[in-house]
MARVEX-159519 format. One line per 8 residues: their letters; for each residue x, y, z of C-alpha. Coordinates in steps of 0.001 Angstrom, whole numbers. Example, Ala and Ser with C-alpha at 12.3 -4.5 7.8 and 13.67 -1.06 7.14 Angstrom:
as> 12300 -4500 7800; 13670 -1060 7140
//
This chain:
xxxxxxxx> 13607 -23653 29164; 15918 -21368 30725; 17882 -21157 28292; 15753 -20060 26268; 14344 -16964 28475; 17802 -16343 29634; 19094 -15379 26102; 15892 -13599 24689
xxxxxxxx> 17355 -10116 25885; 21001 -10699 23904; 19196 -11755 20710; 17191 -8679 20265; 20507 -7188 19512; 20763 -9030 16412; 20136 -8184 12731; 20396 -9998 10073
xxxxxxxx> 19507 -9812 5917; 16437 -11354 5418; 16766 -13670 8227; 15625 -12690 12218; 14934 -15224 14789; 11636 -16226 15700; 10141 -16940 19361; 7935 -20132 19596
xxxxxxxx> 5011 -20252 21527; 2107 -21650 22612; -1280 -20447 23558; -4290 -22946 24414; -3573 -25978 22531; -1052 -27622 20663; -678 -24925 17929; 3229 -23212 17685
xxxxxxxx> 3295 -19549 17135; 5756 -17088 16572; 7116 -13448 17275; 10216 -11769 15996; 12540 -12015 18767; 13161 -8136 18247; 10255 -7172 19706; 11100 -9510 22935
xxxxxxxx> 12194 -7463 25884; 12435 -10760 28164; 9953 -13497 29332; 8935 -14029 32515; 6243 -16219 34872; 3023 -14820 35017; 2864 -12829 38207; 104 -11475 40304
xxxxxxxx> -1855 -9321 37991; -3844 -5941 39252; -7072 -5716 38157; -8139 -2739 35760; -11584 -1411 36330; -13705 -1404 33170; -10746 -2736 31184; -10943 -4232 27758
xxxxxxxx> -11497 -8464 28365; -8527 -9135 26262; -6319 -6867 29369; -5630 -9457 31918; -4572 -6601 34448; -1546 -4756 35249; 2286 -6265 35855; 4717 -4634 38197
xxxxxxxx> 8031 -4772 36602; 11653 -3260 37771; 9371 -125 38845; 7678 -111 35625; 3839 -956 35305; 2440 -2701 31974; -734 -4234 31010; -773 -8074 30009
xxxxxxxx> -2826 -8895 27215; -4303 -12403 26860; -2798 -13101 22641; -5527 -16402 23004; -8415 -14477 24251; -7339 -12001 21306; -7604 -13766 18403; -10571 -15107 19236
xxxxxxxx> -9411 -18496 21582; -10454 -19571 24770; -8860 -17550 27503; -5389 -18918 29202; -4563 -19662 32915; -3288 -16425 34647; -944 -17911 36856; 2291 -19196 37565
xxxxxxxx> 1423 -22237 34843; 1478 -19027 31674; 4178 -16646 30899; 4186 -13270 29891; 6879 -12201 26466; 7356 -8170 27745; 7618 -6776 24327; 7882 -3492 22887
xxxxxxxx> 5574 -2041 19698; 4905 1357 18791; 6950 2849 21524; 4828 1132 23809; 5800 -1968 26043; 3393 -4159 26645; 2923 -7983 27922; 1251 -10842 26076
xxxxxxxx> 247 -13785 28423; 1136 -17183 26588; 484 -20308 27126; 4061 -21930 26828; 7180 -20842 25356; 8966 -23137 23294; 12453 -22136 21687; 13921 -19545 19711
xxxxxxxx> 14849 -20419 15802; 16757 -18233 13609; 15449 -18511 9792; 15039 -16767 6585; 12340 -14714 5619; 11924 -16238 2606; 10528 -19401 4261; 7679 -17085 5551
xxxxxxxx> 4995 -16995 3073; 1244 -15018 3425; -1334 -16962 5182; -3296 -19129 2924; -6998 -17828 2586; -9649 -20025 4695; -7421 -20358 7881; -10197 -19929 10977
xxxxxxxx> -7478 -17482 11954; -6622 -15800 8673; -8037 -12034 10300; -5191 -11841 12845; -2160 -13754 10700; 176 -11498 9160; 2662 -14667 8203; 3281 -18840 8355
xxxxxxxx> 6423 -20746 8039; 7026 -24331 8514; 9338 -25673 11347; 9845 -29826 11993; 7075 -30428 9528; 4822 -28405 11640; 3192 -24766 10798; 4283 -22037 12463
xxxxxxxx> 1947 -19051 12669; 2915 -14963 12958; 188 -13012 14515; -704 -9290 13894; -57 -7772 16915; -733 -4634 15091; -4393 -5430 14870; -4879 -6695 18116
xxxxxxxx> -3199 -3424 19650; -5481 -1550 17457; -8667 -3478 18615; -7723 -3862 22117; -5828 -152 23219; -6527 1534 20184; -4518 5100 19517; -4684 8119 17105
xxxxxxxx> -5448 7103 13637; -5122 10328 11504; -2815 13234 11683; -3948 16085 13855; -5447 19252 11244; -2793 21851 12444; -95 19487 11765; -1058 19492 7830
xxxxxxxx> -89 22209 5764; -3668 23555 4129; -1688 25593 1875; 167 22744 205; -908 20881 -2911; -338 17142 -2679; -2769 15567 -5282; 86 14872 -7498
xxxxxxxx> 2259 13200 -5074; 2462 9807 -5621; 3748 7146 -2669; 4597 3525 -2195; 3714 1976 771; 4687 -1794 1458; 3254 -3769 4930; 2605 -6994 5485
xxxxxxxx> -111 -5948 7965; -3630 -5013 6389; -4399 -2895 9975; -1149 -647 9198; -1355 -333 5661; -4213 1179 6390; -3303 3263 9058; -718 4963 6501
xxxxxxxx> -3252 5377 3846; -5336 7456 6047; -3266 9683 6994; -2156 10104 2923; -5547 10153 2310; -5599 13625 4426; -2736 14941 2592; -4511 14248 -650
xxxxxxxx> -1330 11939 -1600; -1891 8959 -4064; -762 5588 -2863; 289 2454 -4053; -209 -188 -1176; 2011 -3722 -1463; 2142 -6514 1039; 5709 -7476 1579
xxxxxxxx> 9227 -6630 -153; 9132 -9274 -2962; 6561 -7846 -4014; 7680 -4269 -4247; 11101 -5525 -5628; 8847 -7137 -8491; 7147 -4053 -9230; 9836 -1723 -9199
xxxxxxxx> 11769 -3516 -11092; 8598 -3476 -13649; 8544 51 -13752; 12048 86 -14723; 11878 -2362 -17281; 9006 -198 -18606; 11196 3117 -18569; 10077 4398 -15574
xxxxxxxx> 11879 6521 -13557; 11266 5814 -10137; 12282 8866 -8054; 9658 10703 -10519; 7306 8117 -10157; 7135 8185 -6103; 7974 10918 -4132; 8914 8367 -1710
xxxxxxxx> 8699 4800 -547; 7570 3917 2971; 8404 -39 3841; 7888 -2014 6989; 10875 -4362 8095; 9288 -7235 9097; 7373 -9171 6105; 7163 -12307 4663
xxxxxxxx> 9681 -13164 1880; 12003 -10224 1852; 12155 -8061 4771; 12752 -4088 5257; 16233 -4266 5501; 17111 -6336 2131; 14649 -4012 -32; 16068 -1080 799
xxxxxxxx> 19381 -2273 216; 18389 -3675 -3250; 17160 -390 -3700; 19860 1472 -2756; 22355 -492 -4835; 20389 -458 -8041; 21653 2369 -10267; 18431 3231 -11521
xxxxxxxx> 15881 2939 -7982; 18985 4425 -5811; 18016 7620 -5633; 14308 6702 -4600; 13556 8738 -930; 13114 5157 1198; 11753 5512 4761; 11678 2260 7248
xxxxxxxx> 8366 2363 9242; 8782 -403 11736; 7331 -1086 15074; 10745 -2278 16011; 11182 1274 17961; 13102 -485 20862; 16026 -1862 19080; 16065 -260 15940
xxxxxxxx> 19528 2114 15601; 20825 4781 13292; 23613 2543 12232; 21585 -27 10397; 19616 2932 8583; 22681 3792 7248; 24002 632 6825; 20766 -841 4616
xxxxxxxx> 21012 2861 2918; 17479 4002 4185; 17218 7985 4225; 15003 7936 7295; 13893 5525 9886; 9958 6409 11338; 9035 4353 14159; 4592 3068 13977
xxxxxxxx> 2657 4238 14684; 2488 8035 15221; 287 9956 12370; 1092 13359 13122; 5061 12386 12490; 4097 10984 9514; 2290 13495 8056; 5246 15913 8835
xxxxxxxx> 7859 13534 7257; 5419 12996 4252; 4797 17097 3969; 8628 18151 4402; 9523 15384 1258; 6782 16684 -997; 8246 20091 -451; 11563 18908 -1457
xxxxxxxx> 10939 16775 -4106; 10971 18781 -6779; 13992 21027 -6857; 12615 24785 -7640; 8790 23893 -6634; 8198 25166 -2983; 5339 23360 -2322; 3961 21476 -5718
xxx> 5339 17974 -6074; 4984 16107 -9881; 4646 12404 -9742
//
């Protein structure tokens, strides 16, 4: 095992094409979960907690960390699962999402497995869990599941969900704009329609990269011109089948989608770098989830999209 927590820190430095490495976990029972090693700051014992006053139930209290202080969020008691031991028997994976960090109290930690993201498929419909799954894989013949922590932060801290009003332009027209948004996560998809919705953009809203490949491609195939078509396309990293990364550099590389405006909108704030936006081709990198940045970055391409048009985008 300490192996395992020892070398969590060096592999969040790694990145891959369409493969990451995958923390395994356990919770209450038997069941092996998952979390994008990325998003793993380190893994520790659970510790004394302090207790928050009128906290959410799912907030186990308050860790004291090299001078820092973070809540600890109980992932069973969050999706719904009987609540875990808060002692020295659980563990706490100190992650960071959304430019927040933040600790989820687990009920074992397992091993870290690198693997492609095309072994990750949707989760299949029925699952008791299916709300708060974003992804599955398979792993020694057992199933593996990826939780939303997108959802649970929602439900559980919450945050702003649209853009602020003096941060959108009132005298710009938008109604033509058309944009592509691909997320694996139902909760963020969302989140970035809303804020469209304010700009009076149209969207297009796809669940992972394969299947924005599959419909760009279409387009093309169809005669489509696909800078003309969206005024830009704004892709998670982390989803099921293809990630982020390899879209945009399939993108990027194809003659006729290269030119596309491609932003990466990833909770991966904390280890995400400049060099791998350029790298993958990307024209922007946007870290979740912060709806008055969006709205700017969305209202300054508009603007720009259509060479002698100040403020009028065609789609």
């Amino acid at each position: 095992m300490a192996g395992v927590l020892d070398g969590v820190d060096q592999r969040t430095q790694l990145a891959g094409h369409n493969r990451f490495e995958l923390l395994l976990f356990k919770l209450a029972g038997r069941q092996r979960f998952g979390i994008n090693v990325f998003k793993v700051q380190e893994v520790i014992q659970c510790q004394d907690l302090t207790q928050i006053p009128h906290a959410h139930s799912v907030i186990c209290g308050i860790a004291h960390l090299r001078g820092k202080t973070i809540p600890v969020l109980d992932l069973s008691l969050a999706i719904a699962m009987q609540p875990l031991t808060r002692d020295a028997s659980s563990y706490v994976i100190v992650t960071e999402y959304n430019r927040t960090i933040q600790g989820f109290l687990v009920g074992a930690v397992d091993r870290i497995i690198n693997i492609g993201w095309t072994a990750v498929k949707a989760p299949p419909k029925g699952m008791g869990k299916e709300g708060y799954l974003t992804a599955v894989t398979e792993v020694d013949g057992d199933l593996i599941e990826v939780i939303d922590v997108e959802k649970i932060m929602k439900e559980v801290i919450g945050g702003q969900e649209e853009a602020s009003e003096e941060v959108i332009d009132q005298e710009m027209s938008a109604r033509d704009s058309h944009i592509l948004v691909v997320d694996d996560s139902t909760v963020a998809r969302n989140q970035v329609k809303r804020v469209l919705q304010q700009l009076d953009c149209q969207c297009t809203l796809l669940k992972d990269g394969q299947e924005a490949w599959e419909h760009l491609q279409e387009l093309v195939q169809q005669g489509i011109n696909i800078e003309e078509r969206y005024a830009m396309i704004i892709s998670d990293v982390e989803m099921p089948r293809m990630d982020g990364y390899t879209l945009a550099a399939k993108i990027k590389k194809e003659p006729l989608m290269k030119d596309v405006y491609l932003i990466l909108h990833t909770s991966l704030s904390g280890v995400f770098n400049s060099s791998m936006v350029e790298k993958v081709g990307a024209n922007e990198f946007l870290a979740k989830f912060a709806p008055d940045e969006l709205a700017r970055t969305v209202q300054n391409r508009i603007k720009n999209h259509c060479p002698g048009q100040d403020s009028l985008m065609v789609g």
